[in-house]
Structures are given as C-alpha cells and as structure tokens.
KOLMAR-399147 format. One record per residue (C-alpha): x negated, z, y; residue number from 1; chain. Coordinates in steps of 0.1 Angstrom, whole numbers, plus 2048, in hexadecimal, padded with zeros to 3 digits. Layout:
    X    Z    Y   nr  kette
    X    Z    Y  NUM      A
...
***
This chain:
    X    Z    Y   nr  kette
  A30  4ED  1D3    1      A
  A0E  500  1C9    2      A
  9FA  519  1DE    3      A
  9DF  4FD  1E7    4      A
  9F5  4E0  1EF    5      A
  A0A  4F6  206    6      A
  9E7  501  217    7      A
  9DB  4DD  217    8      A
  A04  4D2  228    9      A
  A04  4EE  240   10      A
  9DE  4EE  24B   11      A
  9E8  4EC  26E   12      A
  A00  50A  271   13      A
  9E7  51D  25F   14      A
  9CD  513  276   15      A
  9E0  51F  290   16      A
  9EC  53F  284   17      A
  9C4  545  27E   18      A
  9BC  53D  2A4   19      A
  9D8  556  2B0   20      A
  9CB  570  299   21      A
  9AA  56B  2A5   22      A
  9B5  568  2C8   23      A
  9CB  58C  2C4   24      A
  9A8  59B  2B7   25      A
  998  58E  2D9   26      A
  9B2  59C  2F0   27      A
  9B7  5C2  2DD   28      A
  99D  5CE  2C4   29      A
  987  5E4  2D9   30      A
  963  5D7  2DB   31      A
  943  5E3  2D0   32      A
  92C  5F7  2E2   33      A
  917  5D5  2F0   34      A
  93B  5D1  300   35      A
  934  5ED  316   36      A
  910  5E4  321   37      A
  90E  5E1  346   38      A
  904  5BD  340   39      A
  924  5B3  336   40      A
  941  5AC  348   41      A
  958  5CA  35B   42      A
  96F  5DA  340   43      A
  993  5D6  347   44      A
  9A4  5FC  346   45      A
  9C3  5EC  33B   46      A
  9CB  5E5  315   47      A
  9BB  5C2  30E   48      A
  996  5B7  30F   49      A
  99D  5A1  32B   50      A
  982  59E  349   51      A
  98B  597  36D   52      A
  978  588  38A   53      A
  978  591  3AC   54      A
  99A  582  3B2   55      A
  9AD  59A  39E   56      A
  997  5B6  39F   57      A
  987  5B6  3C2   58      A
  963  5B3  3CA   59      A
  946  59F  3DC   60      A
  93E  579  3D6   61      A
  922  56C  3E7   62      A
  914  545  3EA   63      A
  8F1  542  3F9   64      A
  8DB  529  3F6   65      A
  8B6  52D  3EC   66      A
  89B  52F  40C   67      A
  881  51A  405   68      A
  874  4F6  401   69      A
  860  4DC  3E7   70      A
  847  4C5  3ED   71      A
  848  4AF  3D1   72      A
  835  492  3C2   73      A
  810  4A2  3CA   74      A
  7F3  4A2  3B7   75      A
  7EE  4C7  3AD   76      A
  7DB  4D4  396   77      A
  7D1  4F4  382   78      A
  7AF  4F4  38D   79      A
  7B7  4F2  3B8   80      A
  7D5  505  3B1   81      A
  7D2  52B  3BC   82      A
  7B9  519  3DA   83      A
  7D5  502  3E1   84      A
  7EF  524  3E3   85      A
  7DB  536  3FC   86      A
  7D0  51A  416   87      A
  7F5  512  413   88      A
  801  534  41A   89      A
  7E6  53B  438   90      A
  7EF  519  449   91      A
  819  524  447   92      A
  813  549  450   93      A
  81E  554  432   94      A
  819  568  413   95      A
  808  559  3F5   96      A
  824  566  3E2   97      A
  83B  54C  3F6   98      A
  826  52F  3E9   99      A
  828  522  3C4  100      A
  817  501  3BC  101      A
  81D  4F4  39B  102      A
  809  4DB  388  103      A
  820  4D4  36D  104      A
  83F  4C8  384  105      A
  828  4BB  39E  106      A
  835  4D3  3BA  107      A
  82B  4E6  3D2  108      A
  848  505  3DC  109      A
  847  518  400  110      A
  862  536  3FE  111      A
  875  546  41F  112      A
  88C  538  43E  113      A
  880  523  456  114      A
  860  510  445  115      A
  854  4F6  456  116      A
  84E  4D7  446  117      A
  83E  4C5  457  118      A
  822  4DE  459  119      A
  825  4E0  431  120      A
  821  4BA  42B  121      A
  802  4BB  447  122      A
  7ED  4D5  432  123      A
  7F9  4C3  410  124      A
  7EA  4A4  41E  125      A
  7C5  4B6  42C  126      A
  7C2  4C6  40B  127      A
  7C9  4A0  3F7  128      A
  7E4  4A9  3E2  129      A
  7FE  494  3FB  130      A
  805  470  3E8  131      A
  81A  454  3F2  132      A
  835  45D  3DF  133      A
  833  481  3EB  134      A
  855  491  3FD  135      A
  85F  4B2  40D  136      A
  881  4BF  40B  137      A
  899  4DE  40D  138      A
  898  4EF  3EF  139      A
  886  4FD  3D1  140      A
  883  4EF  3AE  141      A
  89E  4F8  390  142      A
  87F  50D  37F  143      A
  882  524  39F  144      A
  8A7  527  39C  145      A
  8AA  52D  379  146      A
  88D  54C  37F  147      A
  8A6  556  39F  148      A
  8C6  556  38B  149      A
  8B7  56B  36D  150      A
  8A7  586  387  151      A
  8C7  588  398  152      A
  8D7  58F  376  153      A
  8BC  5A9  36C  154      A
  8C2  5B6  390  155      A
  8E3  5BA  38A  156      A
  8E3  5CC  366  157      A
  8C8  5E1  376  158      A
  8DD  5ED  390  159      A
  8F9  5F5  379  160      A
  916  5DC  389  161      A
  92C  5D4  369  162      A
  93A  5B1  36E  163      A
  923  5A4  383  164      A
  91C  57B  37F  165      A
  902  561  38E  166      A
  903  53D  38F  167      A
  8F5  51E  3A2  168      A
  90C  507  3AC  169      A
  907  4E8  3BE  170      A
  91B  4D7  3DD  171      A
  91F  4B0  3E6  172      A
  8FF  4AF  3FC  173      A
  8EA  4BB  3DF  174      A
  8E2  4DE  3EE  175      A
  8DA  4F8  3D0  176      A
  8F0  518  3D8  177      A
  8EF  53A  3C4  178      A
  90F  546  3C0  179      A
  90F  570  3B6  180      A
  934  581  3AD  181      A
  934  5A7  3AB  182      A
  957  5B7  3A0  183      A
  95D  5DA  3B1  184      A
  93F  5D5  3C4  185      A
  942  5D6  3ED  186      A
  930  5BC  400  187      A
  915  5D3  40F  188      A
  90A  5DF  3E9  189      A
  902  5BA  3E3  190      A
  8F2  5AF  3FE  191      A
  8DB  5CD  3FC  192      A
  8D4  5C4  3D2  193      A
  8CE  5A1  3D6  194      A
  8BF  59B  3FD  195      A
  89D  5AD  3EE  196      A
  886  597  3DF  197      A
  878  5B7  3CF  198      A
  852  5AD  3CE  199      A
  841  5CD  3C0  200      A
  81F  5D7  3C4  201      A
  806  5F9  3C1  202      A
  7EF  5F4  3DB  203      A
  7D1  609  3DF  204      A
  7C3  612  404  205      A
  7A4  620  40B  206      A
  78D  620  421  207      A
  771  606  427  208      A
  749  603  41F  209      A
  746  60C  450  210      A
  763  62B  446  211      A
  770  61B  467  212      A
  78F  60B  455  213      A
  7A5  603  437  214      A
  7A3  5EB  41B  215      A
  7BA  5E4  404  216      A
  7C2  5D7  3E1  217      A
  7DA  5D2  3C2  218      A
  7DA  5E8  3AB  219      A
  7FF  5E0  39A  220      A
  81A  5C9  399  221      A
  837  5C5  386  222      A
  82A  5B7  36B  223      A
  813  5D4  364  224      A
  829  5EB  355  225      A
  839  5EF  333  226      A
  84B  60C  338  227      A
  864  612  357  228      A
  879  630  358  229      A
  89B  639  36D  230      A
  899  647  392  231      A
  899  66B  392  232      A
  89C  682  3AD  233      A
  882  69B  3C0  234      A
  87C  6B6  3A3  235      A
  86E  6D6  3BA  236      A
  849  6D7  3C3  237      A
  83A  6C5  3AD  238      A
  84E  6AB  3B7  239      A
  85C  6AC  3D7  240      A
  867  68A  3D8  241      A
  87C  671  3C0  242      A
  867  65A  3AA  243      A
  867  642  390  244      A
  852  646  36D  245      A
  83A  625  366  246      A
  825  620  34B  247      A
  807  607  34E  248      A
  803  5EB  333  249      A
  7DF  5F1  323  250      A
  7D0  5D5  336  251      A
  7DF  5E0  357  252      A
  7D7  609  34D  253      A
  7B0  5FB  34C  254      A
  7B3  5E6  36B  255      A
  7C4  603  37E  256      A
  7A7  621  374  257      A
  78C  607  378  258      A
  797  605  39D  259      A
  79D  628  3A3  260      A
  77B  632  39D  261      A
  769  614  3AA  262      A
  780  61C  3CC  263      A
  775  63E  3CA  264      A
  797  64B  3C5  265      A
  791  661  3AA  266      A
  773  674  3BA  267      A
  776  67B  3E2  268      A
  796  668  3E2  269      A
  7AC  682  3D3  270      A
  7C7  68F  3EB  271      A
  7BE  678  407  272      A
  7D5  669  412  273      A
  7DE  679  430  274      A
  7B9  678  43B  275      A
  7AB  669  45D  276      A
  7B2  643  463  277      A
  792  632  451  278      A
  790  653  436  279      A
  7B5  64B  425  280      A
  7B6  649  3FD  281      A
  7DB  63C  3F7  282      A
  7ED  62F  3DB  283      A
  80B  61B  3EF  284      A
  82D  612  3E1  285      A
  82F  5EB  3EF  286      A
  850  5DA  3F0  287      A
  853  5B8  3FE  288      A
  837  5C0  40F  289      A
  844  5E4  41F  290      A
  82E  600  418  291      A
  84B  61A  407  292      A
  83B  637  402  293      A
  817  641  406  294      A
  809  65A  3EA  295      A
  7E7  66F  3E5  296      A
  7CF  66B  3C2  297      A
  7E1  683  3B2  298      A
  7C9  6A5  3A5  299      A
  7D4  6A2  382  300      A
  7D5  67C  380  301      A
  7AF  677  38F  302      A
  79E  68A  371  303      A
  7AE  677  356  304      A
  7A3  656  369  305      A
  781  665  370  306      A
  777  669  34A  307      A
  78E  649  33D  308      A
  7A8  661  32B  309      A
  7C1  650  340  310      A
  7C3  62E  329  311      A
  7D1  645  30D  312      A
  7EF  64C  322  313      A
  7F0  638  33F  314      A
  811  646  350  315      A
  819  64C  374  316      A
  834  653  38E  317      A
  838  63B  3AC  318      A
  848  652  3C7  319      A
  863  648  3DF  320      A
  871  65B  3FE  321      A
  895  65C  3F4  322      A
  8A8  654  3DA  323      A
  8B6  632  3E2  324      A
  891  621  3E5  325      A
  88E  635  3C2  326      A
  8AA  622  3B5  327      A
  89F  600  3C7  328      A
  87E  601  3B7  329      A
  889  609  393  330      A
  89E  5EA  396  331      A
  882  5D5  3A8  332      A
  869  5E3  38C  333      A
  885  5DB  36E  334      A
  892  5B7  37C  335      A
  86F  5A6  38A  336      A
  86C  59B  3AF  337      A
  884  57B  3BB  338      A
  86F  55E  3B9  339      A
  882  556  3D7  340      A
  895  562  3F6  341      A
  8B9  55B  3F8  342      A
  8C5  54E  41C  343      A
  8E2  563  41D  344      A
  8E6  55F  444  345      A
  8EE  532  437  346      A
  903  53D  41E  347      A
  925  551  41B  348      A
  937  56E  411  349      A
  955  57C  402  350      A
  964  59D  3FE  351      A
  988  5A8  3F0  352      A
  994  5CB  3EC  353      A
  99E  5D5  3C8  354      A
  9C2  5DF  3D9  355      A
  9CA  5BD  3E0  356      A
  9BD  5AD  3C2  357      A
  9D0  5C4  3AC  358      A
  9ED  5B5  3BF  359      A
  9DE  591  3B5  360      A
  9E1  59C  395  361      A
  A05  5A2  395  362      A
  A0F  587  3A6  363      A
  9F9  572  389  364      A
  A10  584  36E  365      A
  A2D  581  37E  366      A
  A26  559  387  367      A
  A20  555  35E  368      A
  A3E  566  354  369      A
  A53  551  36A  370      A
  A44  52D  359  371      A
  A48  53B  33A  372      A
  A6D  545  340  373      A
  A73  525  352  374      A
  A65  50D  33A  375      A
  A79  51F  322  376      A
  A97  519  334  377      A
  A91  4F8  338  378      A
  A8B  4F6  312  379      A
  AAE  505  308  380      A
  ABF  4F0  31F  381      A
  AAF  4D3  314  382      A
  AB2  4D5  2ED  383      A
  ACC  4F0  2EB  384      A
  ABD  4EF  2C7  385      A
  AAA  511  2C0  386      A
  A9A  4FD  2A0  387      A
  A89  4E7  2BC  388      A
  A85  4FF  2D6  389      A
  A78  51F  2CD  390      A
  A5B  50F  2B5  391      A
  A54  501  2D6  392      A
  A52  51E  2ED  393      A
  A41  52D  2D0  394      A
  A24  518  2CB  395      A
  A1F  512  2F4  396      A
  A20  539  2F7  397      A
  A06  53B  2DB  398      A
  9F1  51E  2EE  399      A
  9ED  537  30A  400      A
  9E4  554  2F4  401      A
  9C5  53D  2E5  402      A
  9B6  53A  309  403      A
  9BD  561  310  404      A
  9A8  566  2F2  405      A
  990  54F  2F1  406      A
  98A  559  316  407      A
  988  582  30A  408      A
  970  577  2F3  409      A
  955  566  30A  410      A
  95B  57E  322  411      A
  96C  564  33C  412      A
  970  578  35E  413      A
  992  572  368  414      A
  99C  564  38C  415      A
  9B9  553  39C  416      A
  9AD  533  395  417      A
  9B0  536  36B  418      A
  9D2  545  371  419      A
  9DE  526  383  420      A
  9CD  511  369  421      A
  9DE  52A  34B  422      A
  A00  51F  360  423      A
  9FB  4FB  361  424      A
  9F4  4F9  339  425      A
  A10  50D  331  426      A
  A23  4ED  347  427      A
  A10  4D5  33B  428      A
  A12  4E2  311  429      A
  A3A  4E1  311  430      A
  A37  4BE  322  431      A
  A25  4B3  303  432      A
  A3F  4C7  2ED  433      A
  A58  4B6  2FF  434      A
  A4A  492  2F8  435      A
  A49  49D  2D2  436      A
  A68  4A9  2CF  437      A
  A79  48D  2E1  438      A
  A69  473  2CA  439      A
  A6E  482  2AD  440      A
  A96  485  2B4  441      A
  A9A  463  2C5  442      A
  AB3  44C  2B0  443      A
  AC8  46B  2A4  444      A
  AAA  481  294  445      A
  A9D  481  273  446      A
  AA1  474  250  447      A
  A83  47F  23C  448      A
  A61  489  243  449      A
  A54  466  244  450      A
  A66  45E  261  451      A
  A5E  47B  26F  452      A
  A37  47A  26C  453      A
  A38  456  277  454      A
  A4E  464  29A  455      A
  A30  47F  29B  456      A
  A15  466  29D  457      A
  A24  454  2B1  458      A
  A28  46B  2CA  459      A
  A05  47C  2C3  460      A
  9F4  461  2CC  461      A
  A05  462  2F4  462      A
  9FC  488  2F4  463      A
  9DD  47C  2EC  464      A
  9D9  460  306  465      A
  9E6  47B  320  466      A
  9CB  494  313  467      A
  9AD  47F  317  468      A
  9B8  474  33A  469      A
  9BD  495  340  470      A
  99F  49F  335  471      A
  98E  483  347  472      A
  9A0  48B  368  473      A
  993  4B2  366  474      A
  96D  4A9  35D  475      A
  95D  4A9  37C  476      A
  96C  4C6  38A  477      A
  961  4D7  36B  478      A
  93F  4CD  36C  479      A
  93B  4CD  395  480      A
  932  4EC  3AA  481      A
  954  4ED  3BC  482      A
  962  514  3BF  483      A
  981  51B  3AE  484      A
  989  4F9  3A5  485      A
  977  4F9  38B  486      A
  97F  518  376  487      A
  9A3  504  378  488      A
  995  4E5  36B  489      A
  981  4FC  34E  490      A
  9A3  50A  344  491      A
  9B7  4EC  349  492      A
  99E  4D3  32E  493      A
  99F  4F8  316  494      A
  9C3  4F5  315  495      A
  9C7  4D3  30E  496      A
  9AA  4D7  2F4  497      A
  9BD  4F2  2E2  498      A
  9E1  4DF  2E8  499      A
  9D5  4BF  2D7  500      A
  9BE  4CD  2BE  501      A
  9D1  4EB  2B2  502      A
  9F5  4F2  2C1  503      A
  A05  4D2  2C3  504      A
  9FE  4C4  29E  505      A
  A08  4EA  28F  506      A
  A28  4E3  2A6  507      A
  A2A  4C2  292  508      A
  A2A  4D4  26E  509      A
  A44  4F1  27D  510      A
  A5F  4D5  28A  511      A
  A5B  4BD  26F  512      A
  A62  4DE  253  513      A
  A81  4E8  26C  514      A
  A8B  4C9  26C  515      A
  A89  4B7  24E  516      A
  A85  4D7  233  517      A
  A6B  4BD  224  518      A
  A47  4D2  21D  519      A
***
C-alpha cells in the first residue's frame, strides 16, 4: 500500500495521534511570557500548565447582584438629557453620577440600594418622558453590566490578583448577578477591591467672591490622564507622603492651568491650604465622593501654570496619606470608576483555605485513578482479549488527555465540578467502546473488513443517537447560570464532542487493523 493511500485509510488514527500531540504541548511546554501576565490565569507550581479554581486551590467567590434600577420605554432624548440627569438625581437625593439616561435604548438608569420607584416613575412622568408603555424595574441594562464586568477585570489585573475571573450569571426569577472568583485571595481583599465604585475626581476648593466660604469645582477625572504611574511611598521631605504620578491629556493639561489661574491658585493661592475657613486653596483627592487627601498649590508647580509652560509637560503627583489609599487610587485611576455599586449585603460569599483545597485536589486524583483502574478491570474481565481491550483503555485514556489539554490551552480554571464531569466521560467513553466492541464480535467476530466496517456503522450510528441525546440533555445547564452544574455540563458535551468526532472512529480503524490485518 502507498504512503497516501495509507494516510487517506488511516486518517482517523492520525487525527488522533495529532490531537494528543497537541494536547501534550498544552499540558507541558512552558508558556510564553503573556502566560505570566497578571491577567491570566494563576500558574500552577506543579509540572503541567493546568489552572485551578477556587475549589482546588482555595480562595474567595462572591455573587452579588447589581444595585440599581431601569425605567424603560421613555422618551429620552439627547437634547433634555444631562437636564433630565440632574432633576432626576436632585428629586432621589442622589448623585448625578448615579443617574444615566440613555436615548439610544430608551432608558433611564438610577444606581445604589434602596431607590424608590415610585418616586422615580413620579419625576419621569412631571418631566414627560413617562409613556404608556413605560415600566420600572429592579435592575440595570446589559450595557451597564458589560461596562461593570470589564472594570472589575481591569480592577483585578490592576491590583495584581493572578487568576482572578468575572461573570454575570443569571437565576430562574431573571435577577442579573455578578459572580467574581479570586484564587489565593481571602475574602476581606475582595470585598475591599470590588465594594469601591472608585469614582475619581481632582477637585479644586477655594474660597468664594464674600471670602466667607468655599466653592468648589472639577478639575480631573479619570479620563483626564494619559499617563498613570505605580504607588510609591513617602520619599523624605520633599515628599513626605506616598503618591501617584499622573499625566494630563493635552485637552485636560489646558482645562486644568486655565482653572488654576482663573481660581487664583497660582498667585495668592500657593501654599494655602491650611489657611482660615473661607481663605483655603486646595487641590482634594475625591473618591466616591470622600475628600482623601487635601494638598497645597505646590511652589514649583504654580510658576509653570502661571506662564503656560505647564502644557509642555503637564505631570503631577496626587498625594495620599498612606500607602493603601496610594495603592487604591492607582487601581481606581488604571481600571475607571464602577458604573455601578454591587449589593454585596443581597448577595453571597465564599471562602476556602488553600489547605483544604489542596486536599480536594487529591481526593480528585485519587477519584480518577480509581475509574480509570476500574473500567479497566471491567474491560479485561469482560473481553479477556488484550487486542480488544487495551486499544480500548488506550483511546478512552487519550479522550481524557484531549480535554486536559484543550482545557490548559484556554486557560480553563479547574474546580470540582470539571473533575466530576472528567470522571463521568471517562464512564461514559468505554460505554461507547463497549457497544463497539460488542457489535463488532457478535456472531463469532470477523471475517473481512467488509463485515467489519458494516458492524462499525452500525454501531456508530447508536453512539451517535446516545451523543446527541446526550448532548441535548446537558444544553441547558450549559447555557443557564446554575453554579457548578454547569462547568459539568461544559465538560460532559466536550467529551462527547471529542468521543464521537475523534476517539471513537480512530478506535474503529485500531480494532478493525487488530482484528482483521486488512489496511
């Protein structure tokens, strides 16, 4: 038989050798240097490239839902829009911040606990945007989560957790929950990160046109800056407390000296801050609408702002009194403000020690090596045959392999619940085995390779009946929000992908060459 019709015979084996090649790559060649990014997934110290989650390597998971709600179906528009955000957020007692109308989805957004509704849909309706068709409910709109999910992630990187993941998922009422998983992480670290909404803002104080009191306006926000550098401690005098480096964009760099001197900063504001009530010059730190640190027109600074040199480099520090607001507001600065609060107090929270999920972990080996030795048992004493029985222990062992590589390579985090779905295909792969094997040796085995191939299809086409109902079955928990069920049900339809597609017709071509000696 030639080179190419062996290939084109043999496809199927050789398509399968390919996969566990690749699948070996996956688990054991070490991984670039975008491996190690703090963005990806938490390393695994041990020899393979596999991930864990929290289950097997400890850490916090917590499921909050989203404080807020939507008025939708009301006639906004882009003109009455910023009008429509403030009357809003003086009728509610709130910040404008905590108010987003939007034309283009027809909705009007209130953020924070406790809104009341009713009090929303009566100032909707006095302004004229309130329709017939217009309802309020619990909630914001999937623009707002998808804004919240990708902070959360910047938060995350920012903050320098490796492994950390964020997801909505959704229950059976309809209620929207974000679900954050942190390995290695204690539950005190993540509720600190992600219970800040992280609203940024330099505000300037000084006093008014009487001198009798303050006024106040923003200078900076988050999205003034194209250039924010690490936390850094107190560096001795002339710097006595920590800070972060900022660089103004060039609009914002104008903005920012153009207020300065029209405040009066630069002239008989300089170094007073700590003036008299109603004499105060202060540029304030303001997170979430907290006042972190108060700081004077620097001497240096003023003079470059004074004769516009200070566009040419417009770099600062924004002070902080101790190192852990330093650190808070480089990640607030890098990540962008929550759109959103998350209820954490309606939601709930989960916390396992990395000694007693390294202990999972063993257990999870241990539980795989025992199906594998049993269903090899059972396949001995079955057949008795090794020409039958190893292919088959072979090419289900192989099966799992595929899925531990395919799950290195996309960086899969591990729990409990992909174990018990690695289990069940290892279980569920020999049954199919089993079915082929029995067919093809019904009526005392086989004559030629005809007979053989017509046995195969045969019994292909039942594995393949089984698969799709399979397949079928595990769907909805695959696509629904329900916790660990459906990392099973992920696993579970991946196996029986790879069984029916790869493993089981290369099992076909092995048996039927054992068998027969016919290529």
């Amino acid at each position: 038989m030639s080179t190419r019709s062996a290939l084109r015979e043999h496809w199927r084996v050789i398509l399968l050798a390919i996969f566990i090649v690749a699948s070996l790559g996956a688990l054991f060649v070490p991984q670039g240097a975008g491996a190690s990014s703090t963005t990806n997934l938490a390393q695994n110290a041990g020899p393979t490239n596999l991930k864990y989650g929290i289950d097997l390597s400890g850490g916090t998971r917590i499921r909050a839902p989203i404080a807020g709600v939507t008025a939708e179906n009301v006639n906004v528009t882009s003109s009455d829009q910023q009008a429509l955000r403030q009357t809003v957020a003086n009728s509610l007692d709130t910040s404008v911040s905590n108010v987003n109308p939007q034309p283009a989805t027809r909705t009007v957004e209130v953020y924070g606990e406790n809104v009341d509704k009713a009090a929303l849909r009566s100032v909707l309706q006095k302004q004229g945007v309130w329709t017939s068709q217009s309802t309020v409910r619990p909630g914001v709109t999937q623009q707002t989560r998808d804004v919240l999910v990708s902070v959360l992630k910047s938060k995350i990187s920012a903050a320098g957790f490796a492994g950390g993941t964020v997801q909505t998922v959704t229950n059976s009422t309809g209620t929207h929950f974000v679900v954050v998983e942190m390995p290695n992480a204690n539950r005190t670290e993540v509720q600190h990160l992600i219970s800040r909404r992280g609203v940024v803002e330099l505000v300037a104080s000084y006093p008014d046109s009487n001198g009798t009191g303050q006024r106040n306006v923003t200078v900076a926000t988050q999205g003034s800056f194209s250039y924010i550098g690490p936390a850094n401690p107190a560096q001795g005098p002339q710097q006595p407390n920590p800070y972060v480096p900022v660089t103004l964009k060039d609009q914002a760099a104008q903005n920012f000296q153009q207020e300065m001197n029209d405040k009066g900063f630069t002239t008989t504001g300089v170094g007073q801050c700590n003036a008299p009530a109603g004499q105060q010059y202060c540029l304030n730190t303001v997170v979430d609408g907290k006042v972190v640190y108060s700081a004077n027109m620097g001497s240096s600074l003023a003079p470059t702002l004074k004769n516009g040199q200070f566009t040419n480099d417009p770099s600062f520090v924004m002070t902080t009194t101790n190192m852990s607001q330093a650190r808070s507001l480089q990640i607030d600065l890098r990540a962008g403000a929550l759109p959103a609060p998350l209820a954490l107090d309606k939601g709930t929270s989960y916390y396992l020690s990395p000694g007693l999920a390294g202990r999972f972990k063993f257990d999870s080996f241990i539980a795989g090596l025992f199906a594998v030795f049993a269903v090899s048992g059972v396949v001995f004493l079955r057949y008795g045959e090794p020409k039958v029985a190893l292919p088959m222990i072979v090419t289900a062992l192989s099966e799992v392999l595929i899925m531990l590589g395919f799950a290195a390579a996309i960086q899969l985090p591990l729990n409990l619940s992909h174990i018990a779905g690695f289990i069940a295909v290892i279980g569920t792969g020999v049954d199919d085995l089993v079915i082929i094997a029995d067919e093809v040796m019904s009526e005392g085995g086989v004559s030629s390779a005809r007979v053989f191939q017509s046995r195969f299809r045969k019994a292909f086409w039942v594995i393949g009946a089984a698969a799709a109902t399979t397949i079928v079955a595990m769907s909805p928990l695959a696509y629904l929000s329900l916790g660990d069920l459906r990392g099973f049900a992920i696993i579970t339809i991946l196996g029986v992908l790879i069984g029916v597609l790869v493993t089981r017709p290369a099992y076909g071509d092995i048996l039927r060459l054992l068998k027969t000696g016919e290529n």
